[in-house]
PDB file of N, CA, C and O in Angstrom:
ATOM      1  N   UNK A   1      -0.305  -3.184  13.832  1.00  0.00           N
ATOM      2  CA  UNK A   1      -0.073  -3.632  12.468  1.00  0.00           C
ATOM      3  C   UNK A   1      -1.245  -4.488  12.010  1.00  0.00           C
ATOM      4  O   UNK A   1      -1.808  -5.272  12.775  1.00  0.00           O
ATOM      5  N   UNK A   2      -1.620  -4.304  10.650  1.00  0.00           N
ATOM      6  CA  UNK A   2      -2.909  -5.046  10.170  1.00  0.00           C
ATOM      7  C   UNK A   2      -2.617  -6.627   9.973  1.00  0.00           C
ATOM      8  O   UNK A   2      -1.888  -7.087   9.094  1.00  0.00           O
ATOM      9  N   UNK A   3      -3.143  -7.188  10.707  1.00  0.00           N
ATOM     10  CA  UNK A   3      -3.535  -8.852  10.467  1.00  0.00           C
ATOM     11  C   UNK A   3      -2.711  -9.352   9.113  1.00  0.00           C
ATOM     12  O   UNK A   3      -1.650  -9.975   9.081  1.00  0.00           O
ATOM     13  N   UNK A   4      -3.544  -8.876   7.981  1.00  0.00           N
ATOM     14  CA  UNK A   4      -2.964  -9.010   6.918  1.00  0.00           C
ATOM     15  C   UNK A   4      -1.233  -8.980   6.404  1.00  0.00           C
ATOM     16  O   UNK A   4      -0.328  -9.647   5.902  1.00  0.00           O
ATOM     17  N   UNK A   5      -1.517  -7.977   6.831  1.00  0.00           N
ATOM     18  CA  UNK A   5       0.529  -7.857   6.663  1.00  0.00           C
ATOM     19  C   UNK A   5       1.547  -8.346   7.682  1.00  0.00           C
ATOM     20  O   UNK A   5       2.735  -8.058   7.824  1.00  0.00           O
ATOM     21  N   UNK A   6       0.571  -9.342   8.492  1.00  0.00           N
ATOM     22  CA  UNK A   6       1.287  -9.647   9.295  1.00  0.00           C
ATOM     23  C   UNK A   6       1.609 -11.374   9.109  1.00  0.00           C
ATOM     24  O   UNK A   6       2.580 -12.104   9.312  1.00  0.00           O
ATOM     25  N   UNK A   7       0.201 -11.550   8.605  1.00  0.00           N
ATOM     26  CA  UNK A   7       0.024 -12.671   7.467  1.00  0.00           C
ATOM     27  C   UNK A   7       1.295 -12.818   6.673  1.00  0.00           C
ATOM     28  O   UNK A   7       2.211 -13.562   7.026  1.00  0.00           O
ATOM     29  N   UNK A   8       1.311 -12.141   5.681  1.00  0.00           N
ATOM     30  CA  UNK A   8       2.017 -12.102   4.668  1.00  0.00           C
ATOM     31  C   UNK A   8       3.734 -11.962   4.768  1.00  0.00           C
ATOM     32  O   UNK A   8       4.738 -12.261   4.122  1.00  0.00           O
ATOM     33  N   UNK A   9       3.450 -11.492   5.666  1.00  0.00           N
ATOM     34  CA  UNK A   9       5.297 -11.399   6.333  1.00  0.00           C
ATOM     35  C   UNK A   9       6.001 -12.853   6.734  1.00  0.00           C
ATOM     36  O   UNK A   9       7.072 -13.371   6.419  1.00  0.00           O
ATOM     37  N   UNK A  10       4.798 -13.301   7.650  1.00  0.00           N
ATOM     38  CA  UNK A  10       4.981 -15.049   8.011  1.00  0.00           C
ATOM     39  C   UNK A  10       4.996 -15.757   6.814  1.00  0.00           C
ATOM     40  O   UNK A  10       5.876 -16.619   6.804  1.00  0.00           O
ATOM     41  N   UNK A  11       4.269 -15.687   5.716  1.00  0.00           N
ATOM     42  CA  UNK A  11       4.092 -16.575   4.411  1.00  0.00           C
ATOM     43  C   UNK A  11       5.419 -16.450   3.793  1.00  0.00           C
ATOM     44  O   UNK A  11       6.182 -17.387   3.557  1.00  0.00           O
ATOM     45  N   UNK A  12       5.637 -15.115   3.534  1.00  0.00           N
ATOM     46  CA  UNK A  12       7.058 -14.662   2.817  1.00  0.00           C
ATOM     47  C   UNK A  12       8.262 -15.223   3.523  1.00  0.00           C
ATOM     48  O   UNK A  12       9.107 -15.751   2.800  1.00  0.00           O
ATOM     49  N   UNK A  13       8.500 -15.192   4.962  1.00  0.00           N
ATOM     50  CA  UNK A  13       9.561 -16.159   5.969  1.00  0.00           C
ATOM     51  C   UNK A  13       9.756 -17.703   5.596  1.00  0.00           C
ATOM     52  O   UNK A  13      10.806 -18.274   5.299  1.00  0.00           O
ATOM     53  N   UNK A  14       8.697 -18.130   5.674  1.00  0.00           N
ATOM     54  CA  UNK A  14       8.809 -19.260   5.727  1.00  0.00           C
ATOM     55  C   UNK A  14       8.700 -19.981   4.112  1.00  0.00           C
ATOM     56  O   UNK A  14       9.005 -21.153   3.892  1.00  0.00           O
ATOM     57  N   UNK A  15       8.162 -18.940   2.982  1.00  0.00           N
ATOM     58  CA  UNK A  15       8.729 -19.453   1.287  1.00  0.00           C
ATOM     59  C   UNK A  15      10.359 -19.145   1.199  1.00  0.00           C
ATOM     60  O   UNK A  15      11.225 -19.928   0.809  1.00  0.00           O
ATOM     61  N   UNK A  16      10.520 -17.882   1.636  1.00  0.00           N
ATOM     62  CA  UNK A  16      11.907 -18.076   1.531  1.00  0.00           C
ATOM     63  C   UNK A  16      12.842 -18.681   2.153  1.00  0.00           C
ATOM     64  O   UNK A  16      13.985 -18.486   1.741  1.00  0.00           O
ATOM     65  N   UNK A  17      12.639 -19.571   3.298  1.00  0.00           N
ATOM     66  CA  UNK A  17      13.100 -20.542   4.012  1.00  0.00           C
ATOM     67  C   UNK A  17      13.140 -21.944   3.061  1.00  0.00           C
ATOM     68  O   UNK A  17      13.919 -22.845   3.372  1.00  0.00           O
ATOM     69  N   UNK A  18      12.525 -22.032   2.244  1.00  0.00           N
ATOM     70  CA  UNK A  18      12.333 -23.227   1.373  1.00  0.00           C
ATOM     71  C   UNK A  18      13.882 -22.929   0.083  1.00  0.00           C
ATOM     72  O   UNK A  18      14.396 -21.814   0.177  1.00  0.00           O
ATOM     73  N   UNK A  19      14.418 -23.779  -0.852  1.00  0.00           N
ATOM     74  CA  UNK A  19      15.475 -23.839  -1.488  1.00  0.00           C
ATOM     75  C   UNK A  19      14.865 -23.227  -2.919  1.00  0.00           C
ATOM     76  O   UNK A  19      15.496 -22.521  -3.706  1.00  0.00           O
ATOM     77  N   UNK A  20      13.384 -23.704  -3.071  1.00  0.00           N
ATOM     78  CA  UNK A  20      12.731 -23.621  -4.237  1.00  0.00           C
ATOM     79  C   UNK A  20      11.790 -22.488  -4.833  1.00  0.00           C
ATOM     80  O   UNK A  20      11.303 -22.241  -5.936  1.00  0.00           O
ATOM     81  N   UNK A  21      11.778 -22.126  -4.027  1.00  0.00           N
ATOM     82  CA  UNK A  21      10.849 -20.864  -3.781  1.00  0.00           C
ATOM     83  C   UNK A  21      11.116 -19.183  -3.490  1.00  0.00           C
ATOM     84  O   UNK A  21      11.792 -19.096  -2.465  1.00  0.00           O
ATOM     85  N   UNK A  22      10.888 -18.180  -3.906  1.00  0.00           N
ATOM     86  CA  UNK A  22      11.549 -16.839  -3.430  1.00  0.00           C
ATOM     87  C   UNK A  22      10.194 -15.969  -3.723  1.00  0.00           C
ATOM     88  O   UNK A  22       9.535 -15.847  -4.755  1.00  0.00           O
ATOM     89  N   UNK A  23      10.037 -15.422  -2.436  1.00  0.00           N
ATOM     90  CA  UNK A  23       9.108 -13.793  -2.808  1.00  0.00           C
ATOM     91  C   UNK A  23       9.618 -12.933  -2.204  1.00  0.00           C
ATOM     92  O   UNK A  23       9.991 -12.894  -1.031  1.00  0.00           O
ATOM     93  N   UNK A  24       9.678 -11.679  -3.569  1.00  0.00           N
ATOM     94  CA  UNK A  24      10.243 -10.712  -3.051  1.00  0.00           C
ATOM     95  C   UNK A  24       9.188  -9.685  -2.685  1.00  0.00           C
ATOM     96  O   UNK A  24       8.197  -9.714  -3.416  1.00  0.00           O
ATOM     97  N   UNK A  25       9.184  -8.843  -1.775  1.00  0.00           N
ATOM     98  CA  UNK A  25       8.106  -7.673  -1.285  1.00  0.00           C
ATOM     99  C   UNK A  25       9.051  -6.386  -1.671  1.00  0.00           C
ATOM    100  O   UNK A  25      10.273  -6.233  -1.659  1.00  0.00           O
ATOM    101  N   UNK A  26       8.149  -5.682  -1.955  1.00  0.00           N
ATOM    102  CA  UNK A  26       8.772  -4.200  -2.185  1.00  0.00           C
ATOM    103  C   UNK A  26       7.499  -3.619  -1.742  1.00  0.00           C
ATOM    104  O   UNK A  26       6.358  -4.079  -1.779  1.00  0.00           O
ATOM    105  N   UNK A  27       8.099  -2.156  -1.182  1.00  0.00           N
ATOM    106  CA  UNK A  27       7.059  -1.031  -0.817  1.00  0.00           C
ATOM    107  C   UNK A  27       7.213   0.637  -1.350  1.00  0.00           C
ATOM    108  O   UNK A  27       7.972   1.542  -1.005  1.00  0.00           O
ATOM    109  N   UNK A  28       6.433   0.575  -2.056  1.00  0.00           N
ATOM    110  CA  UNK A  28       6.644   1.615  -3.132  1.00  0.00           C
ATOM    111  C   UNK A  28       7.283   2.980  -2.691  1.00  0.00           C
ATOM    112  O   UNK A  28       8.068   3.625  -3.385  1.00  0.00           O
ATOM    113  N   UNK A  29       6.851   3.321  -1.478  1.00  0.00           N
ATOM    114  CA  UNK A  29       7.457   4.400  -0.749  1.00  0.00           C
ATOM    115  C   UNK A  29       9.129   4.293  -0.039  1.00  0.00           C
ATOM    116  O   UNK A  29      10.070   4.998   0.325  1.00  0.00           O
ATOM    117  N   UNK A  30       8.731   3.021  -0.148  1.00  0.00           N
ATOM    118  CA  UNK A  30      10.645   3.002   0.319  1.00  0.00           C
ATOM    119  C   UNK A  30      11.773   2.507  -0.944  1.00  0.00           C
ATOM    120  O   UNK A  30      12.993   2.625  -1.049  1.00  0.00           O
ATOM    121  N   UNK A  31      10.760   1.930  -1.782  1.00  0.00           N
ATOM    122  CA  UNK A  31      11.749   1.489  -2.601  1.00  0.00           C
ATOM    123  C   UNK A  31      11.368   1.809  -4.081  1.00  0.00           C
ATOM    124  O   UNK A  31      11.636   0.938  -4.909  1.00  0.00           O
ATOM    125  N   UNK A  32      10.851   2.810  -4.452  1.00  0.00           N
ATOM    126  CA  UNK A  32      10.647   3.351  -5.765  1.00  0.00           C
ATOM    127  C   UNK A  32      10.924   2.771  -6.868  1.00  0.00           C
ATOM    128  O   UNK A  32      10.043   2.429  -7.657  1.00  0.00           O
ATOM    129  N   UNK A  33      11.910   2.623  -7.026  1.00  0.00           N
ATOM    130  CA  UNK A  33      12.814   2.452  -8.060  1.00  0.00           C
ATOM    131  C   UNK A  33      12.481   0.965  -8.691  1.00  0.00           C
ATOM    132  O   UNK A  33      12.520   0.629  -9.874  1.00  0.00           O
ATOM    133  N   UNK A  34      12.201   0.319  -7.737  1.00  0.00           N
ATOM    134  CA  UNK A  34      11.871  -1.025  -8.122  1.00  0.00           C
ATOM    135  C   UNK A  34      10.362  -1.409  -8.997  1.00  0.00           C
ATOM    136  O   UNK A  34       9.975  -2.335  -9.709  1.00  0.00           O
ATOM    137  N   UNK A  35       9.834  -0.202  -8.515  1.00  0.00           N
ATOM    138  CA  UNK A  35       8.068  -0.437  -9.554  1.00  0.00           C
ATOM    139  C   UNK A  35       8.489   0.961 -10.601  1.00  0.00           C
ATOM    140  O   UNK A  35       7.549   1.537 -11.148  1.00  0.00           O
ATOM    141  N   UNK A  36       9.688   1.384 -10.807  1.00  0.00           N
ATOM    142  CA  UNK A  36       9.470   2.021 -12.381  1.00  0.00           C
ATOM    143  C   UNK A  36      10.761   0.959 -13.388  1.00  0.00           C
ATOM    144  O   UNK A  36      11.009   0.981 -14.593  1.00  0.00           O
ATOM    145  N   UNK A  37      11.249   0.264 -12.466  1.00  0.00           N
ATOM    146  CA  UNK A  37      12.394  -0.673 -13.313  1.00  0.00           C
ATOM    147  C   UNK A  37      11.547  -1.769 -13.961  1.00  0.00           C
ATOM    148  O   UNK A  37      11.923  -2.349 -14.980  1.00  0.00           O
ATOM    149  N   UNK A  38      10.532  -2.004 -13.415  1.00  0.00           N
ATOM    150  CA  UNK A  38       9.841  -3.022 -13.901  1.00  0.00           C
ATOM    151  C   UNK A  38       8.400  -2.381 -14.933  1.00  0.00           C
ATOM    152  O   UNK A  38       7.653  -1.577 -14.373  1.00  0.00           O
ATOM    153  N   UNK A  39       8.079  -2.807 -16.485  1.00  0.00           N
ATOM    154  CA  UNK A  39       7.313  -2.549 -16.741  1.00  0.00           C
ATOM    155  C   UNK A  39       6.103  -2.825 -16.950  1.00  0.00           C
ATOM    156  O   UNK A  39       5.236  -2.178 -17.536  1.00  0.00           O
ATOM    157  N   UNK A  40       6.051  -4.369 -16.169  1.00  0.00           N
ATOM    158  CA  UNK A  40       4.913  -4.766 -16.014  1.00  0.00           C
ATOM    159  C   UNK A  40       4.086  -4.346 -15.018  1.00  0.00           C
ATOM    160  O   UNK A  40       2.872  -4.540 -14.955  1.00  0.00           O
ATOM    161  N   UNK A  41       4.842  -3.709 -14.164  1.00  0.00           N
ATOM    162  CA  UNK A  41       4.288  -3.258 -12.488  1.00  0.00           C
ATOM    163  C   UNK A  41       4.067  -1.039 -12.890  1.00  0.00           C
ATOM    164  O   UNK A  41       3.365  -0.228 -12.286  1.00  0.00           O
ATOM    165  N   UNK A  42       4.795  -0.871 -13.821  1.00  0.00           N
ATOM    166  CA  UNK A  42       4.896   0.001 -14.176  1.00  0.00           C
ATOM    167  C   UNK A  42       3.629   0.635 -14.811  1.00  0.00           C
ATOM    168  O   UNK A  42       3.117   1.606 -14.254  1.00  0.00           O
ATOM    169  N   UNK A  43       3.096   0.122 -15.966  1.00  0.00           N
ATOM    170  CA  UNK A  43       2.306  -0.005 -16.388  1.00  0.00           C
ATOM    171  C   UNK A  43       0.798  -0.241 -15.452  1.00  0.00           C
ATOM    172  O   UNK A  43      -0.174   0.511 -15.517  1.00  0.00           O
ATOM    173  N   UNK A  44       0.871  -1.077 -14.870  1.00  0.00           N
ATOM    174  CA  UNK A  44      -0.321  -1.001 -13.815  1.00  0.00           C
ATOM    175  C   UNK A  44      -0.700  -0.134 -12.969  1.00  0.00           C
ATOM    176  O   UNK A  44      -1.888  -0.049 -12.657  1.00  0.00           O
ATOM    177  N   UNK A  45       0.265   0.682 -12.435  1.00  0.00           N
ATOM    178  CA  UNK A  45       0.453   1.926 -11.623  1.00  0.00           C
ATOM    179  C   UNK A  45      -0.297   2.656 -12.059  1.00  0.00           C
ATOM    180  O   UNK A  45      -1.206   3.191 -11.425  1.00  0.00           O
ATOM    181  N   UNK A  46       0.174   2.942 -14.259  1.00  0.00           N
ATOM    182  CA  UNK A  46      -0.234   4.006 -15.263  1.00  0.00           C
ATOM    183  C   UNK A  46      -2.000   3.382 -15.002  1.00  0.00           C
ATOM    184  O   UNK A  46      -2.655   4.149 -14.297  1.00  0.00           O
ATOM    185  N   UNK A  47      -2.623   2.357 -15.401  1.00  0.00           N
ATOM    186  CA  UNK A  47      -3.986   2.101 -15.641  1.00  0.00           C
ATOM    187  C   UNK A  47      -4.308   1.945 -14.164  1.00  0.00           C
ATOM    188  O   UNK A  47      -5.452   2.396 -14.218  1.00  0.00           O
ATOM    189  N   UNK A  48      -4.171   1.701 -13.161  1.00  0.00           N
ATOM    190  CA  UNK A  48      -4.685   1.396 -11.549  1.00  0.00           C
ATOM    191  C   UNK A  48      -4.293   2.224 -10.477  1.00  0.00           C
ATOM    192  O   UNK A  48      -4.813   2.254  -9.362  1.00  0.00           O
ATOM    193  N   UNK A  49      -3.273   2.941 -10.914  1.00  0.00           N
ATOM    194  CA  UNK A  49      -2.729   4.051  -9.591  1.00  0.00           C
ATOM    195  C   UNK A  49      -2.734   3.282  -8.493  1.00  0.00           C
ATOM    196  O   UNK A  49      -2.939   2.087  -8.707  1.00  0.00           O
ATOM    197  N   UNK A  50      -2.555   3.637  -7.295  1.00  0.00           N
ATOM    198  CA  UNK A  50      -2.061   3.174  -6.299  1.00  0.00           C
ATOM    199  C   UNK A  50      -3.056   2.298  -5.388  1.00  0.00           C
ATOM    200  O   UNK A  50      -2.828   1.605  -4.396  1.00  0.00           O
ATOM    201  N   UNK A  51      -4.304   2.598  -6.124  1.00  0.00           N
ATOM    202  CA  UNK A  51      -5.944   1.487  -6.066  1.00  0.00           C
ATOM    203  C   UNK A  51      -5.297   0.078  -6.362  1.00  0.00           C
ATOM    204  O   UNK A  51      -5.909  -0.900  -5.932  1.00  0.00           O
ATOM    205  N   UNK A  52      -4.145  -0.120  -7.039  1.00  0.00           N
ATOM    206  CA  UNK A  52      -4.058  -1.551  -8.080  1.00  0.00           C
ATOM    207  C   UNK A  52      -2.943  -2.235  -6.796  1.00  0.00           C
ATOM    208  O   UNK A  52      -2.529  -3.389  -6.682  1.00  0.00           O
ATOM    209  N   UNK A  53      -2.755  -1.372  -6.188  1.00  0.00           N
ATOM    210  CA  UNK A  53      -1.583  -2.224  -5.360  1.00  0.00           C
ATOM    211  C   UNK A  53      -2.463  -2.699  -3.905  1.00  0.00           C
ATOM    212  O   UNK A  53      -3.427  -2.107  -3.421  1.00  0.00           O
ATOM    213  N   UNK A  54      -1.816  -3.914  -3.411  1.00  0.00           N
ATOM    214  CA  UNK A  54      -0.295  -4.677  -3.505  1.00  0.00           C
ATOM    215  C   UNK A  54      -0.775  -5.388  -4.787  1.00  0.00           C
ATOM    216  O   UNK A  54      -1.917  -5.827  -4.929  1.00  0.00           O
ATOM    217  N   UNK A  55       0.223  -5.459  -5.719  1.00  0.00           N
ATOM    218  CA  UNK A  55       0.411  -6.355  -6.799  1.00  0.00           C
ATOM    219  C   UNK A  55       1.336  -7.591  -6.692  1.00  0.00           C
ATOM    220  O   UNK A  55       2.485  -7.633  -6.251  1.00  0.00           O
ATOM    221  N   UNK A  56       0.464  -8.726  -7.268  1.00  0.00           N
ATOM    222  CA  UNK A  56       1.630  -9.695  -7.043  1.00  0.00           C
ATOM    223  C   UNK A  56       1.957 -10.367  -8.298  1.00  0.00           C
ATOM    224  O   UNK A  56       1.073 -10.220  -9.142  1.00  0.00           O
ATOM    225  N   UNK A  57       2.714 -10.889  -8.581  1.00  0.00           N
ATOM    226  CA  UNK A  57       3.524 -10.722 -10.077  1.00  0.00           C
ATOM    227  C   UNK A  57       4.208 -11.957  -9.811  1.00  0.00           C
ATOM    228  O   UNK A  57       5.006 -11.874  -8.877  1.00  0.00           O
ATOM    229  N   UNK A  58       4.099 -13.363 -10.508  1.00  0.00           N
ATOM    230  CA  UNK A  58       4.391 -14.672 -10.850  1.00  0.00           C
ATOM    231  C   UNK A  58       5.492 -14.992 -11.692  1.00  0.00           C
ATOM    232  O   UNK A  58       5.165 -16.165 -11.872  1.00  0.00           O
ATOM    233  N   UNK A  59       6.336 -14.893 -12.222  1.00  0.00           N
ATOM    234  CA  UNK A  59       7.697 -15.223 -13.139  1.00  0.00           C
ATOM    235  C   UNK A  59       7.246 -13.877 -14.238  1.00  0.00           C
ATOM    236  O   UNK A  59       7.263 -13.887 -15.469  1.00  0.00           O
ATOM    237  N   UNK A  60       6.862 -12.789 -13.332  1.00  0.00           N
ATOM    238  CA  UNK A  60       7.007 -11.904 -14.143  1.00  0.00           C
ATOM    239  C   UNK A  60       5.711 -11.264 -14.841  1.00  0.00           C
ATOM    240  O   UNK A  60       5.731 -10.363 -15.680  1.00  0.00           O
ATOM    241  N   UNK A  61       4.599 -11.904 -14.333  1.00  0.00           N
ATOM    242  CA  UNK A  61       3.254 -11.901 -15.161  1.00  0.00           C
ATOM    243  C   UNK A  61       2.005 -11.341 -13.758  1.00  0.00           C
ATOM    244  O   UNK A  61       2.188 -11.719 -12.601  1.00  0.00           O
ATOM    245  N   UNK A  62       1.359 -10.847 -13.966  1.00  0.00           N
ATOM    246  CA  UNK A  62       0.378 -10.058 -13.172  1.00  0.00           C
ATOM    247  C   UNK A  62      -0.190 -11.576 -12.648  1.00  0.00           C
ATOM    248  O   UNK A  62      -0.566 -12.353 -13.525  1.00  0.00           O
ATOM    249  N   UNK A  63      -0.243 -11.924 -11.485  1.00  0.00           N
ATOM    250  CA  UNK A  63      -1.173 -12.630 -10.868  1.00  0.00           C
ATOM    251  C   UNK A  63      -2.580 -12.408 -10.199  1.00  0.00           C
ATOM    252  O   UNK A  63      -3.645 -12.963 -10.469  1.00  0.00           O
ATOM    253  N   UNK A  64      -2.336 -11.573  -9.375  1.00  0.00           N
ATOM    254  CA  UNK A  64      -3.898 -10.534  -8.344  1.00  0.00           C
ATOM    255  C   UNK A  64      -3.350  -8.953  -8.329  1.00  0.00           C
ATOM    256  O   UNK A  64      -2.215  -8.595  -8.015  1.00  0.00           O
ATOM    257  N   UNK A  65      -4.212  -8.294  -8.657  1.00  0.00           N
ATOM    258  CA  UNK A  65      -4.296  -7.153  -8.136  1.00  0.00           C
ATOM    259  C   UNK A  65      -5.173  -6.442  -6.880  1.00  0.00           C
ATOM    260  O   UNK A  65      -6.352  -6.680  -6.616  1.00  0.00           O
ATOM    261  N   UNK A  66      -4.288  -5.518  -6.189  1.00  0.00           N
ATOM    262  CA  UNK A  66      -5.445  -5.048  -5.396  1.00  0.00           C
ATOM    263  C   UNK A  66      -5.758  -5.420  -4.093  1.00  0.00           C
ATOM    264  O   UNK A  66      -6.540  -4.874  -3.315  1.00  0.00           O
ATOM    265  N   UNK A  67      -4.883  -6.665  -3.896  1.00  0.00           N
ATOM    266  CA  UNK A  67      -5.440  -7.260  -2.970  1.00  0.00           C
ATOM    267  C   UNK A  67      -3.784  -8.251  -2.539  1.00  0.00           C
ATOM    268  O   UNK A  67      -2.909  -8.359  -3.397  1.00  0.00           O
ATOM    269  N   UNK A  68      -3.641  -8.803  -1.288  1.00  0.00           N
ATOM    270  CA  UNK A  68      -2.414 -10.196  -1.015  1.00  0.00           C
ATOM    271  C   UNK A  68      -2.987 -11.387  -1.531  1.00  0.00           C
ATOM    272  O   UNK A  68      -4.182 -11.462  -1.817  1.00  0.00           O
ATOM    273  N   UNK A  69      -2.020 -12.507  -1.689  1.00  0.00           N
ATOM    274  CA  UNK A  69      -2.661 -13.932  -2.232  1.00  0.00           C
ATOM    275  C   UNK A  69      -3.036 -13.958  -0.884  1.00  0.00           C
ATOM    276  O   UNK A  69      -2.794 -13.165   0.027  1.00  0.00           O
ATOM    277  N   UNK A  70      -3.975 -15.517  -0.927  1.00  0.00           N
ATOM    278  CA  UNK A  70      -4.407 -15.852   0.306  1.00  0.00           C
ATOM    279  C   UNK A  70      -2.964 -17.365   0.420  1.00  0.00           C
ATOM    280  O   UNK A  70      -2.299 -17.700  -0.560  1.00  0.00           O
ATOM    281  N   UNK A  71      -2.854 -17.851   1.483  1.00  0.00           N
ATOM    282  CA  UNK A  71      -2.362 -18.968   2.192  1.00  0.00           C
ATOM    283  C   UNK A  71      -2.584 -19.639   1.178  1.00  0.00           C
ATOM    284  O   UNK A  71      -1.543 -19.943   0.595  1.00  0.00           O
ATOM    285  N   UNK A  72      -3.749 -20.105   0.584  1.00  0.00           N
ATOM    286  CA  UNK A  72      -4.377 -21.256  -0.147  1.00  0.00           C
ATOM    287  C   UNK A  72      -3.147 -20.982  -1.372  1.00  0.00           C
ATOM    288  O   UNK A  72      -2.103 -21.533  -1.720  1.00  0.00           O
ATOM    289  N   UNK A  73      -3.770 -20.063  -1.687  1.00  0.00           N
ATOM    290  CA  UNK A  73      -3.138 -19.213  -3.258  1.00  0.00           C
ATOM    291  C   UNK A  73      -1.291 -19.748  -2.948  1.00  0.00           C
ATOM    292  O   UNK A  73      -0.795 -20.801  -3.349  1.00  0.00           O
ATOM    293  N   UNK A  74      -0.883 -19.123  -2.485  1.00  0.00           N
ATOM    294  CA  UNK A  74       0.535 -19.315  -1.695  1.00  0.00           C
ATOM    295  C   UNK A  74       1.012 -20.790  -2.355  1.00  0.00           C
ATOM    296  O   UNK A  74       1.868 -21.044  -3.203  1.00  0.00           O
ATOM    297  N   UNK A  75      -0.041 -21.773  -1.496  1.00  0.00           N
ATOM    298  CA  UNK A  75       0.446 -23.661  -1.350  1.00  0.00           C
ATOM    299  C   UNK A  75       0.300 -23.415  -2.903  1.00  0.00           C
ATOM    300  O   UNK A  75       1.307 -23.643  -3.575  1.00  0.00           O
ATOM    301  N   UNK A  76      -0.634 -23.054  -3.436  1.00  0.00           N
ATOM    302  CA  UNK A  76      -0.778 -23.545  -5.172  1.00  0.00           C
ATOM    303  C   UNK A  76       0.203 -23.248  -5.743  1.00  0.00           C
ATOM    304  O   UNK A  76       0.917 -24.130  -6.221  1.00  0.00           O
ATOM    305  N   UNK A  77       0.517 -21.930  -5.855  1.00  0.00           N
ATOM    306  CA  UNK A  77       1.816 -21.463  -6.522  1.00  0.00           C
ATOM    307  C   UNK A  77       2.786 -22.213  -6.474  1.00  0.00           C
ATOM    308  O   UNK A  77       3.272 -22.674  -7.507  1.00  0.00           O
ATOM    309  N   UNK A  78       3.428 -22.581  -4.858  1.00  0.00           N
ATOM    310  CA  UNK A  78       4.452 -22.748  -4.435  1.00  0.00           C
ATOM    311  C   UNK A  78       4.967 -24.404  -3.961  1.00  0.00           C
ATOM    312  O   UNK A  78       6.099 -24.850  -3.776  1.00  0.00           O
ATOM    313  N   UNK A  79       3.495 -25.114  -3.853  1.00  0.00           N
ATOM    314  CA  UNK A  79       3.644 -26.683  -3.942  1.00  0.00           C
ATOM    315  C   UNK A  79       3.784 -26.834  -2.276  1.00  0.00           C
ATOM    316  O   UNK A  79       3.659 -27.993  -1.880  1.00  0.00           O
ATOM    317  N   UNK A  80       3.987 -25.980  -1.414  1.00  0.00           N
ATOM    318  CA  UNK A  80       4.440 -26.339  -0.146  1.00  0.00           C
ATOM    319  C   UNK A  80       2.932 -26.050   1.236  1.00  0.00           C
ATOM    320  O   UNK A  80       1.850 -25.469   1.142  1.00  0.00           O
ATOM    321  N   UNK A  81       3.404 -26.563   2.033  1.00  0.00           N
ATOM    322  CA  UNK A  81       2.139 -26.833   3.075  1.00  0.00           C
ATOM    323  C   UNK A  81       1.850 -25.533   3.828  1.00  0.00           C
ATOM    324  O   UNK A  81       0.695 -25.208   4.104  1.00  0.00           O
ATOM    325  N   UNK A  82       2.866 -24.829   4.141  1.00  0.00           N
ATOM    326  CA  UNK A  82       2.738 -23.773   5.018  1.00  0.00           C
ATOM    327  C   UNK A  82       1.736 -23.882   6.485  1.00  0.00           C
ATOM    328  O   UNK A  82       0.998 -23.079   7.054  1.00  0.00           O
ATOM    329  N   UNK A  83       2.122 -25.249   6.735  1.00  0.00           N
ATOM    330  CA  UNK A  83       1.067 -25.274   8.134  1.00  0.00           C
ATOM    331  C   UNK A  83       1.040 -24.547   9.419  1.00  0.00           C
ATOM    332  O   UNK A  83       0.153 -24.377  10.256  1.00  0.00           O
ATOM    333  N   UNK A  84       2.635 -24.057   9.304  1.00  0.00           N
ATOM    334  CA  UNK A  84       2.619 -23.109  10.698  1.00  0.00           C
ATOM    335  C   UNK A  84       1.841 -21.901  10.512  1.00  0.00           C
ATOM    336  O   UNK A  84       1.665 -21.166  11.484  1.00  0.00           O
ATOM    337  N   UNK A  85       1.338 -21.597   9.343  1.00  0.00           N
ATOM    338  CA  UNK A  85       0.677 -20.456   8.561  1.00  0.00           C
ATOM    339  C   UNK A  85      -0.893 -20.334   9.309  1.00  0.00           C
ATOM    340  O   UNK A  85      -1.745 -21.138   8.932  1.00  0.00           O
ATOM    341  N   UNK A  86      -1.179 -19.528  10.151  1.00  0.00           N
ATOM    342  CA  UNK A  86      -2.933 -19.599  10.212  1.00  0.00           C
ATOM    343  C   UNK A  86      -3.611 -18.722   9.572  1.00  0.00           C
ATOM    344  O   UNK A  86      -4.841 -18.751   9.600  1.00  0.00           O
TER     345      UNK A  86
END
């Protein structure tokens, strides 16, 4: 499994371990339905095709495309330390 997503799995554990905080992951091949219900993610698909993903999406608003937040990105958003995070 790639580093990265292995990253991101730990980041996602431990935000949603917090009371204040929630990220949800979806994967387009397993869960379809969820990037044509949405038309902000929808729409990006139409101009970026599958080049534009992973997309990450903030109270609803395009944050990064193309790419995962980093750790750093994460604490900013989310206000929290994530130190078990390397």
């Amino acid at each position: 499994m790639d580093q990265e997503l292995l990253t991101i799995t730990a980041i996602t554990k431990e935000v949603n371990a917090s009371e204040e905080n929630r990220i949800y992951r979806r994967n387009l091949s397993q869960n379809p339905q969820a990037f044509v219900r949405s038309e902000v993610v929808n729409q990006k698909l139409k101009e970026s095709g599958v080049e534009g993903l992973p997309l990450t999406l903030v109270d609803g608003q395009v944050y990064l495309e193309g790419k995962y937040p980093t750790i750093e990105q994460i604490r900013e958003l989310t206000g929290l330390k994530l130190e078990d995070i390397k």
